[in-house]
Each structure stands twice: as structure tokens, then as C-alpha cells.
BAKOL-96855 format. One line per 2 residues: number of its first residue (from 1); their letters; for each residue x, y, z of C-alpha. Coordinates in pm, whole numbers. Layout:
<nodes>
NUM	A	X Y Z | ... .
</nodes>
This chain:
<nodes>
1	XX	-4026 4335 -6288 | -4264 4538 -6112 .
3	XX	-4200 4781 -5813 | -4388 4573 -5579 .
5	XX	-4210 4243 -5631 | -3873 4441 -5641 .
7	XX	-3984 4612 -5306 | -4063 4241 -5159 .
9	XX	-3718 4145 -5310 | -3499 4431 -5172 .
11	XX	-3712 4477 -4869 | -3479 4726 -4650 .
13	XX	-3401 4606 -4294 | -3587 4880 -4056 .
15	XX	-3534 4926 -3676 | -3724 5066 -3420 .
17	XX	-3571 5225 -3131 | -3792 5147 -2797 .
19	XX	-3676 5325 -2457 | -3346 5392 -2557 .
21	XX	-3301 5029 -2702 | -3265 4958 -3118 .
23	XX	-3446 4640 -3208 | -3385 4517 -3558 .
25	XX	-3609 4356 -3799 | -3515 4201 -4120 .
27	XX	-3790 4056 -4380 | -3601 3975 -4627 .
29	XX	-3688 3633 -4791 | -3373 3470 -4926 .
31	XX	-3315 3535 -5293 | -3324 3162 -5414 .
33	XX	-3689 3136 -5288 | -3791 3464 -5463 .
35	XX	-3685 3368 -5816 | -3864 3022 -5770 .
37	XX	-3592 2822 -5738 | -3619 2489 -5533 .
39	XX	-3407 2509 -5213 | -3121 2301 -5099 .
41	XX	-3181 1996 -4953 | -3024 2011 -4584 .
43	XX	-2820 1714 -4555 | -2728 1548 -4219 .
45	XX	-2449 1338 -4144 | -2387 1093 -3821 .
47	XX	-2133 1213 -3642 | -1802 1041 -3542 .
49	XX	-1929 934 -3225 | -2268 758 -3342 .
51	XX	-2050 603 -3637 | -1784 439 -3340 .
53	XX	-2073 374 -3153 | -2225 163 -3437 .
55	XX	-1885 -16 -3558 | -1803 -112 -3183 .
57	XX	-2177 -257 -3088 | -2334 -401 -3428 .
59	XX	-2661 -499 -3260 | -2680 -107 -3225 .
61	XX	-2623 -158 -2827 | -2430 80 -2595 .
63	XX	-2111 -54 -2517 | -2061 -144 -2144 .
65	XX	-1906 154 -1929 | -1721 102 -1567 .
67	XX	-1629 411 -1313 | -1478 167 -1077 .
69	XX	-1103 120 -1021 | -1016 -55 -1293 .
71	XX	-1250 31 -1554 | -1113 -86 -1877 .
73	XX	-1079 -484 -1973 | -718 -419 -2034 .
75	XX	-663 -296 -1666 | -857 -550 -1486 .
77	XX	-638 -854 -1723 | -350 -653 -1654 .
79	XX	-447 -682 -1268 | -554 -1055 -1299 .
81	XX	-254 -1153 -1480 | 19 -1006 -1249 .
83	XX	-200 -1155 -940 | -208 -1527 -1108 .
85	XX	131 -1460 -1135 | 255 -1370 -810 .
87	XX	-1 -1646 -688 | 231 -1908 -906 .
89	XX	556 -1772 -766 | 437 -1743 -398 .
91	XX	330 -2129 -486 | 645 -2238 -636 .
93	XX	881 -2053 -338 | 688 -2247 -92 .
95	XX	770 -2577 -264 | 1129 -2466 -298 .
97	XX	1126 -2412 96 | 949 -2741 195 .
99	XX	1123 -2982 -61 | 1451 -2827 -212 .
101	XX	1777 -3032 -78 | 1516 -3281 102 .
103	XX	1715 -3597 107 | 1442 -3802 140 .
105	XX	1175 -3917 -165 | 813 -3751 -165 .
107	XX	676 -4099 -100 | 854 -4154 221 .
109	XX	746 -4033 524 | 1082 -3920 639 .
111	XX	1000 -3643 327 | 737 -3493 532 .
113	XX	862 -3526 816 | 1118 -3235 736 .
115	XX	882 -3070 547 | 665 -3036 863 .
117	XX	992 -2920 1004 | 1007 -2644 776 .
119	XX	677 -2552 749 | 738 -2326 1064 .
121	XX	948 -2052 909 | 749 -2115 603 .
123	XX	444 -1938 838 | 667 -1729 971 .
125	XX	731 -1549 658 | 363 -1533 523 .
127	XX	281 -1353 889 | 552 -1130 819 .
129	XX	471 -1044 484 | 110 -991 578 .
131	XX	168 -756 873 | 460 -522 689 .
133	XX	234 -498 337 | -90 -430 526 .
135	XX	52 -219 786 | 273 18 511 .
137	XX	-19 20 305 | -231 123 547 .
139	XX	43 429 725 | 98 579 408 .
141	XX	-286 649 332 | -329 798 687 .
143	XX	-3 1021 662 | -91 1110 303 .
145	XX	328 1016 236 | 417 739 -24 .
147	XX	802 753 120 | 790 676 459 .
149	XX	708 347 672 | 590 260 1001 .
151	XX	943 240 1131 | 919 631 1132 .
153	XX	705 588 1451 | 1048 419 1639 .
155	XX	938 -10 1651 | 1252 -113 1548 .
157	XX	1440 136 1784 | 1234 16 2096 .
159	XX	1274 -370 1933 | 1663 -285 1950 .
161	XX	1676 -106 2271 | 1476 -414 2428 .
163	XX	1720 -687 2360 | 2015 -425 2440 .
165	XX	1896 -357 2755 | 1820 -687 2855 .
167	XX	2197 -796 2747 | 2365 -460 2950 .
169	XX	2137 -535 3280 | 2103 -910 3244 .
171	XX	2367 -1036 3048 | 2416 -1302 2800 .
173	XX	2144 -1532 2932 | 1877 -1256 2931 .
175	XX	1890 -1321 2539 | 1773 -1675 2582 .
177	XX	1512 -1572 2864 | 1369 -1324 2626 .
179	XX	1265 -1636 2364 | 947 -1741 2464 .
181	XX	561 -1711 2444 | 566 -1482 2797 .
183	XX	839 -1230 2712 | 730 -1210 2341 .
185	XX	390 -1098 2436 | 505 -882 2703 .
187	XX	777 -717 2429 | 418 -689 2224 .
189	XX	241 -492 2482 | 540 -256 2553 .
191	XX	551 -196 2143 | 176 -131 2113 .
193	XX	107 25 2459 | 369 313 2360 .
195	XX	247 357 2003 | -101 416 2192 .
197	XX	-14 661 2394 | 181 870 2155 .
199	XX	-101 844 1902 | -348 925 2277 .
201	XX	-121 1203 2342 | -50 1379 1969 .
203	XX	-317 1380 1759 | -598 1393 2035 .
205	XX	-514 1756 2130 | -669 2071 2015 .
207	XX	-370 2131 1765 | -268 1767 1727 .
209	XX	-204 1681 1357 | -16 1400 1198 .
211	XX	255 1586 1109 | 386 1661 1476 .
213	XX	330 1278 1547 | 566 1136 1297 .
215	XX	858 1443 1376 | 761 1329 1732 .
217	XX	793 941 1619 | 1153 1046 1451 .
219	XX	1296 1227 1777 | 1203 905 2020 .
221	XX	1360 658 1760 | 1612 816 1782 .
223	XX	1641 875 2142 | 1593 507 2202 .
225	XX	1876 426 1934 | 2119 648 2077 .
227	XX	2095 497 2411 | 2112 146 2268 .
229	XX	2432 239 2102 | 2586 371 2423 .
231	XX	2493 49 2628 | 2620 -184 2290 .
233	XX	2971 -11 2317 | 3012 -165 2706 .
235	XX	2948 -514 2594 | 3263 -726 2572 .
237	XX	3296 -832 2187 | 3150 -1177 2256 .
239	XX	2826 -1071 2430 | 2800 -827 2119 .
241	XX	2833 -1105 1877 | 2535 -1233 2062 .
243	XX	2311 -918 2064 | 2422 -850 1685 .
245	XX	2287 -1188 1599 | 1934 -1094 1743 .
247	XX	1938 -740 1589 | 1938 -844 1242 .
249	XX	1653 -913 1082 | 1679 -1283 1010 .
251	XX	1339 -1570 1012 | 1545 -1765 1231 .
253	XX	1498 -1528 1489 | 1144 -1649 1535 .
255	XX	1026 -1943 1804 | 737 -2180 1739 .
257	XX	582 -2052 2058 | 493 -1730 1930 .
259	XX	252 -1838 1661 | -69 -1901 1890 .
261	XX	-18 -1510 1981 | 59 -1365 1648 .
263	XX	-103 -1576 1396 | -443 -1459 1509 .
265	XX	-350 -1140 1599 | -215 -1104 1252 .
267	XX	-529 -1230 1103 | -767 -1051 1293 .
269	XX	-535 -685 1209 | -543 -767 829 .
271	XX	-842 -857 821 | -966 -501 982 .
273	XX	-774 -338 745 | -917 -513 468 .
275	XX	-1294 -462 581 | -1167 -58 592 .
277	XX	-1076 -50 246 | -1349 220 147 .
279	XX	-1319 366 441 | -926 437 365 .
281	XX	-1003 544 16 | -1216 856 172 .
283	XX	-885 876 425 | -677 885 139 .
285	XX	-824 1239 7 | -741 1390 302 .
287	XX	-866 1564 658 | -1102 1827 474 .
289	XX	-1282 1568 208 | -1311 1309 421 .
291	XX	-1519 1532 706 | -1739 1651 417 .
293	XX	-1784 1289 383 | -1948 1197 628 .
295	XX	-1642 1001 848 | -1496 1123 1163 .
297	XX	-1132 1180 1064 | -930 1150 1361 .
299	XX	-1151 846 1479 | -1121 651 1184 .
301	XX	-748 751 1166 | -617 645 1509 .
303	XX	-822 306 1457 | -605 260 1153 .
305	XX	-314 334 1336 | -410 80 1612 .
307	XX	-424 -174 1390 | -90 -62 1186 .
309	XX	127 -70 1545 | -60 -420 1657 .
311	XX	86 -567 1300 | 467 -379 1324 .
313	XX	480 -500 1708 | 441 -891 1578 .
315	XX	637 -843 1262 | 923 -686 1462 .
317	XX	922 -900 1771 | 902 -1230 1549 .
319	XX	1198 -1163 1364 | 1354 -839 1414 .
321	XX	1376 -499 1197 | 1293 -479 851 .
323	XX	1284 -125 763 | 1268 -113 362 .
325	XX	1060 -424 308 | 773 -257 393 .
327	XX	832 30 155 | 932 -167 -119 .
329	XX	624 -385 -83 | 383 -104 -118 .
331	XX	555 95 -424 | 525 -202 -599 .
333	XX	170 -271 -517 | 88 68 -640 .
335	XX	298 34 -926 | 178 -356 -1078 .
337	XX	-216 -276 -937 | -203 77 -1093 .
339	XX	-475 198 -922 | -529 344 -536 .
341	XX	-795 126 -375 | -714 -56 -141 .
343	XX	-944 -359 -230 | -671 -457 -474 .
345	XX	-390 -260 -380 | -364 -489 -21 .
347	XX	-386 -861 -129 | -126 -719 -422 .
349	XX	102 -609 -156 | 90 -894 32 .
351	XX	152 -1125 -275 | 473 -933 -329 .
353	XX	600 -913 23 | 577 -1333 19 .
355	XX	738 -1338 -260 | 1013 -1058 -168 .
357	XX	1066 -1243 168 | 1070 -1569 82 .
359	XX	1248 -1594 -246 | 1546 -1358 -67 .
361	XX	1511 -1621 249 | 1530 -1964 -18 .
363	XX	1876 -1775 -196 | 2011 -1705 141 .
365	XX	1958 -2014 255 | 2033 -2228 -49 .
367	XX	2308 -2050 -222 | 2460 -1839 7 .
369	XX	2403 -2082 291 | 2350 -1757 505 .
371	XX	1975 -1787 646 | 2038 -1583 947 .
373	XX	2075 -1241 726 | 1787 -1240 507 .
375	XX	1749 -876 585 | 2051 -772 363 .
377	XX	1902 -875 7 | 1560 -740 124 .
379	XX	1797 -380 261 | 2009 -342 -51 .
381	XX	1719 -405 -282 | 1458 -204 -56 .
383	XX	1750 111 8 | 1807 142 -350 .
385	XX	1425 138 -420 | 1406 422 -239 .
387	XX	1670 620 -348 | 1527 647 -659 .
389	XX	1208 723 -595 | 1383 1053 -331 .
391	XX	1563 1124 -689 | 1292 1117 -876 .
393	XX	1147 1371 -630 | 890 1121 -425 .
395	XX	714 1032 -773 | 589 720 -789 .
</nodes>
């Protein structure tokens, strides 16, 4: 071989150094193409992604993607499925309620007759269910808190020291003055007028933050309790029967005359909520992300807590407290919907408050015989709820 080809073969890398920099230059042809031999076809192989692609869409389309809230076909039957569901049960309690123990046939009219008869606590319990699922919902976005309730803010204190009072000053007959469509909207007004102006008063200062209005919320409940305990120990054991009877929270505590007021104030509420439900997503990221946003925080924050004290002030006054139905409403909602907008996570909620409420009112009723204290299922069931969510560190 002659010098020249072995010089082209073995050609020596050189540099050149420029300014204080080394470039390097290599022209050295590869050795397989200097002794003639043919080169190596380069191969290419589809990767794993254009092969899945292929398998999943044989027409060679794109398979369909979804960013919304439930963006697989698994979580939206999931969804569907557990809403049909609760949709059957609400369906089936409500028959329970209007026929079970009916002596008369379904083709007489005596039948509906007492189904009509029934029908009222049968609306009573869908307005409940609809305020405390909507109104829970709702309070935990704003407050950024998945463990606390509406009933932080002192409703079912100012419920309790209402009737107490009325019984200490009054007496026994103030119990049966306070039933009606005039002293149940006036009870209304005193519930939503002082939610106002501790929601005015907190979070419209300088410094006012959410924070300081629920530990503000905690010290009035119990202010109010405390002095409904001390007027409860001077009633003679018979007008304390009375009061006790009133302080649980039972459907029979409800009148027929308050349903013009709170049926459409109920609808109106939950329906305002519902139209928000963006709105509360952005609320749910917190003060900082939602200004970037676009929204005015505090605005769009004390209209959802208008709306929240409107629905606790019917649900209490229409049949007294119900402090863990509310919270066990919502985890649930969260926990079946899996997902944290509120366009699914609301109707869920409300599902399962129906079917909490009514299905503990129907066993009360029908095989404990004990309507009056529906509130102690919904308690022991809603207090052990939350105990294990506080053990589990507020994880839900």
C-alpha cells in the first residue's frame, strides 16, 4: 500500500489553537469505507409508543384524550354507576316511606290518602339533605379544611339557645308559639343576619382572614351554649323534657307551614352554589391562585358563605341540629366521585345525604319505632366517621 493511501487511512487528528481556544479537527474516514467494504445498513425500529399506538387504534387513529375531571372511561362508569345507584336507593327509600305498613291497597284511595300524608316529611328530608350536602360542600372549599362543618360558625348553638330562651322567659307554651310560618322565619333572619355580620365584621378588615372567623365562630358557639346550659339547669324536669324533645334533631320537628319559606329558599341557595361550581374550583386552590386568576377572593368568598348560612339557617330551624351529617355527606362525596369538582362532587353529595337521612329516618321509624331521634344513627355513624379520618391525620 502506498504512502499516500496509508496517509489518507491514518490521517492524524490536528488542532489549531485560535485566541487561546483549541479547536479540533478529525478527517479520518472510517476504516470500513477505506478498504471498500459496503457499510451497514442503519436499521430503524418503531418505538414502544407508535407500536401501542397502532395495537390500540387499528385504523391508525389517535386514541381519544380527556383533561377534564374524570378523564378515563373507567372513572366516568365508575361515577355513573355509583350515581344510578344512589338514584335507585334514594327511589326505593321514598317508596318505603310513602307505602311501607300502609294498611290500605295501592288501588284504593284511602292508600294515597296517607301517602299524601307522608309525603310532607318525605320533603322535609330531601330539603334537608340538599341544604347540609351543598352547604358542607361548599364551607370546606372556602376554608380550605376537609374536617370541619358549618356548625363551626355556632347555628346549632344559636338554634339551641333560641328555643332555651324562649322556654326560661316564656315558659312551656313559648315552645308551641315558636311553631309556625312567623317565628320560623323570624328564627331564619336572626340565624342569617348574625352569620352576616360576623362574616361583615371578620374577613372585611385589613387583616381579616378566614382563619380568625372560624376561631371567632368556635368562641360564640360556645358562648351561646354555655348560657343555654345555665338557663336548661332552672327548668323543672318536665319543662326540660319538653325543650329536650325540640333540641334533638328529629324530622318531626318540622311544620307544614314552613315549606313555602324554605323550599324556595333552598332551591334558589343550591342552585347558586351549583351555577358557582367553577368558580369554587379556582376557590379551592386557594387566596394567592385564585387572585392570579382573575376572581376577587374575598368577594366571591363571602357570597359563598351567604349562601352556605341561608341553607344551615333552614336546615337547622326545620328540624334541629345535625352536626356530623353534613361531614359525613361530603367525605363520601369526595370519596365515591373521586375527583374535586364540584359539578359532580354536589349532586353526589346530595344523593348520599337523601339516602343517609332517609334510610336512618325509615329504620327509626319502622324498626325501632323511634322517629323522633333520627339524629342518633346519623351521630354515631357521622362521629365515628370522623374519628377516623382525625386518626388517620385529616387524610381523606
Amino acid at each position: 500500500m502506498s504512502a499516500e493511501t496509508t496517509e489518507s487511512t491514518t490521517s492524524p487528528t490536528t488542532s489549531r489553537s485560535d485566541q487561546g481556544k483549541t479547536t479540533t479537527f478529525s478527517n479520518a474516514p472510517s476504516k470500513t469505507a477505506t478498504h471498500g467494504t459496503t457499510p451497514t445498513k442503519r436499521q430503524t425500529t418503531p418505538t414502544t409508543k407508535r407500536q401501542t399506538t397502532s395495537a390500540s387504534a387499528p385504523n391508525g387513529e389517535q386514541p381519544r384524550r380527556s383533561s377534564g375531571s374524570l378523564g378515563t372511561a373507567k372513572a366516568r362508569w365508575r361515577y355513573w354507576s355509583i350515581m344510578i345507584g344512589l338514584i335507585v336507593a334514594s327511589a326505593a327509600i321514598a317508596l318505603g316511606l310513602l307505602a311501607w305498613d300502609n294498611p290500605m291497597p295501592i288501588t284504593d284511595d284511602g292508600f294515597w290518602l296517607i301517602a299524601q300524608m307522608r309525603m310532607k316529611n318525605l320533603v322535609v328530608i330531601a330539603i334537608v339533605a340538599l341544604c347540609q350536602a351543598f352547604a358542607t360542600v361548599a364551607f370546606q372549599t372556602v376554608t380550605n379544611n376537609r374536617i370541619i362543618t358549618p356548625s363551626i360558625m355556632g347555628f346549632e348553638s344559636l338554634y339551641v339557645a333560641i328555643q332555651t330562651g324562649a322556654m326560661y322567659f316564656v315558659g312551656v307554651t313559648a315552645i308551641v308559639d315558636l311553631k309556625g310560618l312567623v317565628p320560623f322565619t323570624v328564627q331564619l333572619l336572626l340565624m342569617v343576619g348574625l352569620s352576616l355580620a360576623l362574616y361583615g365584621w371578620l374577613l372585611s378588615g385589613k387583616y381579616g382572614n378566614i382563619a380568625i372567623m372560624l376561631l371567632i365562630g368556635v368562641v360564640i358557639g360556645g358562648g351561646l351554649g354555655s348560657i343555654a346550659t345555665f338557663m336548661q339547669r332552672t327548668l323543672t324536669p318536665s319543662e326540660f323534657d319538653v325543650l329536650a324533645a325540640r333540641l334533638f334533631g328529629s324530622v318531626s320537628n318540622s311544620d307544614s307551614s314552613y315549606l313555602p319559606v324554605s323550599i324556595p329558599l333552598c332551591l334558589l341557595a343550591c342552585a347558586a352554589i351549583y351555577m358557582m361550581s367553577s368558580r369554587l374550583n379556582v376557590l379551592a386552590l386557594g387566596r394567592d391562585t385564585t387572585s392570579n386568576l382573575g376572581l376577587n377572593y374575598k368577594f366571591e368568598m363571602m357570597k359563598v358563605l351567604f349562601f352556605v348560612s341561608i341553607l344551615m339557617a333552614v336546615s337547622v330551624s326545620m328540624i334541629g341540629p345535625m352536626i356530623f351529617l353534613g361531614f359525613l355527606v361530603a367525605m363520601l362525596a369526595y370519596q365515591f366521585s373521586d375527583t374535586y369538582d364540584h359539578k359532580y362532587v354536589l349532586p353526589m353529595a346530595a344523593l348520599l345525604g337523601f339516602v343517609v337521612l332517609g334510610g336512618a329516618y325509615f329504620i327509626m321509624k319502622n324498626l325501632f319505632y323511634a322517629e323522633g331521634v333520627v339524629s342518633i344513627i346519623i351521630e354515631v355513624i357521622g362521629g365515628g366517621a370522623f374519628l377516623i379520618v382525625i386518626m388517620r391525620k385529616g387524610r381523606l
